[in-house]
N, C-alpha and C positions, 0 to 999 in steps of 0.2 A: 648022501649026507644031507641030513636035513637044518637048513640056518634057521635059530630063533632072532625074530627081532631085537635089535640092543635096546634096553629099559629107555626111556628120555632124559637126556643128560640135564641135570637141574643142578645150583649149589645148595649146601646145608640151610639157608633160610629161606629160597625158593621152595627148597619141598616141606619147610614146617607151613612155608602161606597154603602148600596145596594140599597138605596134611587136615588145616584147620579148613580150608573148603569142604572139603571132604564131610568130615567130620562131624562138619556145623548142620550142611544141609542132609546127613544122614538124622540127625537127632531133630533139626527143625521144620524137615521136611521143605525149606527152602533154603537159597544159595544166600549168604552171608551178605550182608551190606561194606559198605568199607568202614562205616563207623564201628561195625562188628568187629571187625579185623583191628581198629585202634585202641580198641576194650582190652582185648584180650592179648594183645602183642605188645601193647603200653608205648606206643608211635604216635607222631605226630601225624593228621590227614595227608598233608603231601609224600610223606614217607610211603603210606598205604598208596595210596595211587600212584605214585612211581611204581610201583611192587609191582600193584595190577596191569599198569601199563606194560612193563617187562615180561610180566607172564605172558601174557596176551600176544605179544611179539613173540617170543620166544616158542609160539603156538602150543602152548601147554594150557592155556583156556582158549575159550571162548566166549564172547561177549554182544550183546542186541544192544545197540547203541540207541540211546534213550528209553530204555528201558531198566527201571532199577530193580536190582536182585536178579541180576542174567545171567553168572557167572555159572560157564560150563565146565567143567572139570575135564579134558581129555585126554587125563593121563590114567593108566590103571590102576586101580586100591590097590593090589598085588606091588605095584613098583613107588607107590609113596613108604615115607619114612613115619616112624613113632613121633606122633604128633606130643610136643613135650609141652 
């Protein structure tokens, strides 16, 4: 009997953030800024970066400290939600 991994356990707004990383850096060929992220989600900066910070914890990114536009995506397209 062969085990598959369990998907990575996110909430509903965690996985539209990791939805639009996705997304963003498929279309723009790079990873989102955080002001990207308050365009488009209609949040205030600290909002978005608490976000970031939780993801990032929650190791579902990854990120190069001092480096902007680093966000790595390490969850699979297969297990992200319909980015609304």
């Amino acid at each position: 009997m062969s085990m598959t991994p369990a998907p990575p356990s996110f909430t509903a707004k965690q996985g539209q953030y990791l939805a639009f990383i996705y997304a963003y850096t498929r279309v723009q060929g790079r990873p989102p800024a955080e002001a990207d992220f308050q365009r488009y989600f209609a949040v205030s900066p600290p909002t978005v970066h608490q976000m970031v910070l939780t993801l990032e914890g929650c190791g579902l990114i990854r990120r190069t400290p001092g480096v902007a536009r680093s966000i790595e995506l390490l969850v699979a397209p297969e297990d992200l939600p319909v980015l609304r």
